[in-house]
N, C-alpha and C positions, 0 to 999 in steps of 0.2 A: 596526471592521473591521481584519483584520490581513492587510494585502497583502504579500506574499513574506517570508509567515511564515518558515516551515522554511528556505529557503535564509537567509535570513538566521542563525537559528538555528546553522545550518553555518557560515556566513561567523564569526559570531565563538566559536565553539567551537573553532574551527580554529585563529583567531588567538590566544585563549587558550592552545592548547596550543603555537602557536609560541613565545610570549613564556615561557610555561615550560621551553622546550631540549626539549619534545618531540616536534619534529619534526612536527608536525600532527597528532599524534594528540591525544585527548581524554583526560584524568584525571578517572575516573569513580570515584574515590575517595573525594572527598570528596562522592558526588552524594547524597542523600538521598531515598529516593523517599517520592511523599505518603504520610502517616497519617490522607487523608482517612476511611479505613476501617478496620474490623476488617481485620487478619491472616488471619483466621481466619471464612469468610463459608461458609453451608452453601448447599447448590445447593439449587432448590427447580426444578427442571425436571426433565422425563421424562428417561429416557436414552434415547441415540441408539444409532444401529447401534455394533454394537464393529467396535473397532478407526479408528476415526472420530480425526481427531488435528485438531487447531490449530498452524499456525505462525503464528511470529512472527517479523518481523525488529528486530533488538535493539540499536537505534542505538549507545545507552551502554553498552552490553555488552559489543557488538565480536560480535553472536553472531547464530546463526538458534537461534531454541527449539522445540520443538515439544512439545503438553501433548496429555494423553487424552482428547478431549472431554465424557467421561463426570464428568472431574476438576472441583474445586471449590475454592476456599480458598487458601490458603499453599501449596502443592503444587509439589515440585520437576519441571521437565521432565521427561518421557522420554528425550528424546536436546537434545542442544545442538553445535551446530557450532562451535567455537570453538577459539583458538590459532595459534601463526603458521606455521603450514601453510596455515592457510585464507587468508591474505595480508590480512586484513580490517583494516579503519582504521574507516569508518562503514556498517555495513550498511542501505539505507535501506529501498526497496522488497520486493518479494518475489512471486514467482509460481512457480505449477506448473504440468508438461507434462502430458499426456496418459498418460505413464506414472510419473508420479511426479515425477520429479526437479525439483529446486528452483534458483528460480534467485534470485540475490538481485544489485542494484547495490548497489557498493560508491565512494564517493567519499574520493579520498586527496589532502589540503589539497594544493593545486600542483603536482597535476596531472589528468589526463582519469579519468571515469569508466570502470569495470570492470563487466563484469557475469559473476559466477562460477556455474555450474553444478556443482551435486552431486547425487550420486545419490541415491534414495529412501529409504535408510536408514541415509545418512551421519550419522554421530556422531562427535564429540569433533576430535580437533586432524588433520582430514584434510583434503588437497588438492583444489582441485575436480576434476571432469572435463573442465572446458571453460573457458575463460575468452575473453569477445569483449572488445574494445577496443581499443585503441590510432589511431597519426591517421588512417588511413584508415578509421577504422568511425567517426566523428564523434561521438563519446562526450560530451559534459557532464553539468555534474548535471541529475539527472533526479530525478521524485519520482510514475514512474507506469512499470512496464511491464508484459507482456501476453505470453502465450504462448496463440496462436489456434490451434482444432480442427488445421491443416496442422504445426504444430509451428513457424510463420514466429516469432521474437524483434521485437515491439515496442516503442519506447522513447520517452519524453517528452523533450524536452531544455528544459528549461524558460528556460534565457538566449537559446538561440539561435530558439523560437518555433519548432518545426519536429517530427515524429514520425520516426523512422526504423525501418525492418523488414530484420530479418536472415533468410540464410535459415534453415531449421532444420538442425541439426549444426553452427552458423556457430561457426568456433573460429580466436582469434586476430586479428591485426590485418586484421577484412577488411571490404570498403566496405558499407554496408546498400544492397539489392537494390530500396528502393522511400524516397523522403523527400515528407513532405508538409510543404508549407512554402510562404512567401510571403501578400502582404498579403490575396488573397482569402481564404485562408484562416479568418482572423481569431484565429488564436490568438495570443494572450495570458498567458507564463507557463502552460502548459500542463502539468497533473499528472495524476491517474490516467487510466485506459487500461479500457475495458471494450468485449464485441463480440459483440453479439447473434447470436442463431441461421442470421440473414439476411446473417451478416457486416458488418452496417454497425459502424465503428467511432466510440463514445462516447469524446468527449474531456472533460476538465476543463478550463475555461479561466478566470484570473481575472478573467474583464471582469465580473463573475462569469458564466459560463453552461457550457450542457453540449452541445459540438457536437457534432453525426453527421453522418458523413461515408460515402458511398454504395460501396459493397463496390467494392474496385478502386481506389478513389480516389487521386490520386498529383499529385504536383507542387505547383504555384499551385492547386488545387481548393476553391471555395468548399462549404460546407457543406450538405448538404443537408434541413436543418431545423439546430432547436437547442432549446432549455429556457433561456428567458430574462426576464427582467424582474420587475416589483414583486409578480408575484402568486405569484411561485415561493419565495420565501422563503432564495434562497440566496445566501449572505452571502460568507463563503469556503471553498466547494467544495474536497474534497483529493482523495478517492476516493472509487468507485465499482463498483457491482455489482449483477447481474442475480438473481433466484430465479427457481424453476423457474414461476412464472406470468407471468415477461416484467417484472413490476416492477423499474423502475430504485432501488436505493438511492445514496442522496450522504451520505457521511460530510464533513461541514461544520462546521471549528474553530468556528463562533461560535454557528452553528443548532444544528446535532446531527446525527441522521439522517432527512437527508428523503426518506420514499417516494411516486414516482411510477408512476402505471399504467400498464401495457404500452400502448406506443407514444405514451406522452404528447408532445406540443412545443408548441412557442409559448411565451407564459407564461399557464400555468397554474399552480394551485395542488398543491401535494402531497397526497398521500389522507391521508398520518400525519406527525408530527413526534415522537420522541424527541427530550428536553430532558433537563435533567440533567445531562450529561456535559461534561466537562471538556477541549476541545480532540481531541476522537475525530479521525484521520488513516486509520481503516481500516474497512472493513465486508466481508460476504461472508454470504450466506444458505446455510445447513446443506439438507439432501436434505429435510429437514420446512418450510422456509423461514423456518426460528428465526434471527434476526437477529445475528449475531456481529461484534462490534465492538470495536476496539484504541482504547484512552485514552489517551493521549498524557502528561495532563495529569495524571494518578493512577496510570502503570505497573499498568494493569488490561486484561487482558479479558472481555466481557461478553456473556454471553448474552439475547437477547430473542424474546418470543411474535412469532410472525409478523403477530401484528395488535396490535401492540403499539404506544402511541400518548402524547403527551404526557410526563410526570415519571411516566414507567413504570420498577415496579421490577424489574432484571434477575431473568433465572430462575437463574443463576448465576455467579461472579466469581469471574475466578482475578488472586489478587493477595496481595503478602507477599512477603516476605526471601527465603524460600526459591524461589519460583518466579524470582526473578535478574531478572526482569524491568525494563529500564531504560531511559528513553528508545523504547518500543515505537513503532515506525512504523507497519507497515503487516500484512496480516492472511492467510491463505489456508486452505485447509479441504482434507483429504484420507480 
């Protein structure tokens, strides 16, 4: 089991790039990404609606990507955010609003996290629209946020144990509107962020489990169910997301992806497990509930049958040189 994976990963990526004179940033120069596969991989899935895209947020890249969903293989992006306009050090997480725009956290070695907003069809070395952070929005690293139906900004802070909600338009140093936090709570290292139709909000926590917490919920609030123990198979939990049948997915560095039925808790068992995969940090189900998953561990993403189960073969892979892909964290669908 890898307990405080990623930050840690941060913690000395960071430090490497001190002890290089660079300031905390990363030299992604000499990174290598895997040749666990062909270059060159044909997609063997239906196509989705056009105009259907994938982002990615591109830790080792310094970038947000975004590819055609239709695409397959070695495949350069559509668009790429990137350049120091966009102020990026480590883009980590990634989410979209209601009308597009993307928002991605950005962690800069020594000091607070950022979380920068762009518009829907921002490309190449442009500035955001919006940027929340600084000491009064109680910023750390995070490795989970969320933008709910209202347009409220939610955020994991995964050192301090605690979730915070900005309101929406929130631009600049300003305090978040709602923190959940405290020992009832029970969070633990807390990362992705997901928020069913009911509003209850799904947290990641590494005890390992999956708390819900009851639409409104604020302060000390203990959970109002959760997804926990030996028969759930979740090892360590990073992210999370719903399809349109209420299925919880957990994108799990050690498991893979585990799916659970709408409104599952306790511990129980998952209906499916995808194996296979190498350190997966991201999931998201497509309008057909085709399972799309960011690899962590082979700078890939993947697409999977909605009942897709075991050492299942993706229906398509986007992965290779040319796709730039490096360091991929986290995932989102437009």
């Amino acid at each position: 089991m890898r307990s405080f994976t990623l930050y840690s990963r941060v913690t000395v990526l960071a430090l490497a790039g001190a002890v290089a004179g660079c300031g905390g940033q990363i030299n992604t120069a000499a990174y290598v990404p895997s040749a666990a596969r062909s270059d060159v991989l044909r997609s063997k899935a239906p196509q989705l609606d056009a105009k259907v895209r994938v982002f990615a947020a591109n830790r080792g890249g310094g970038s947000v990507l975004a590819f055609d969903a239709t695409a397959s293989g070695n495949v350069a992006p559509v668009t790429k955010i990137a350049g120091p306009k966009t102020k990026f050090s480590m883009p980590d997480t990634l989410a979209l609003d209601g009308s597009g725009n993307i928002y991605t956290s950005d962690y800069t070695s020594g000091s607070a996290t950022k979380v920068e907003v762009f518009g829907p069809n921002a490309n190449g070395n442009v500035k955001p629209k919006r940027v929340v952070g600084g000491k009064k929005s109680d910023l750390g690293p995070t490795e989970g946020i969320l933008v709910d139906p209202s347009g409220d900004l939610w955020v994991s802070g995964i050192l301090s144990n605690e979730i915070t909600e900005y309101a929406p338009g929130a631009h600049g140093d300003v305090a978040p509107i709602n923190t959940i936090a405290g020992g009832y709570t029970q969070l633990n290292y807390p990362k992705g962020l997901a928020m069913n139709p009911a509003g209850q909000l799904y947290v990641v926590s590494t005890t390992p489990a999956i708390l819900i917490f009851a639409k409104g919920a604020s302060g000390n609030a203990a959970p109002a169910a959760s997804i926990a123990g030996s028969k759930t198979g979740l090892s360590s939990p990073y992210a999370i997301a719903f399809d349109s049948k209420g299925r919880l997915l957990v994108a799990d560095e050690d498991a893979g992806i585990l799916v659970f039925g709408k409104g599952a808790t306790g511990n129980v068992a998952p209906s499916a497990i995808i194996t296979g995969l190498d350190n997966p940090t991201g999931v998201v189900a497509d309008a057909h509930d085709r399972i799309w998953v960011v690899d962590f561990g082979t700078n890939a993403i993947e697409e999977y049958a909605k009942n897709a189960n075991g050492n299942a073969t993706p229906l398509r892979t986007i992965q290779g040189q040319n796709t730039t892909l490096d360091q991929p964290l986290s995932l989102a669908l437009r």
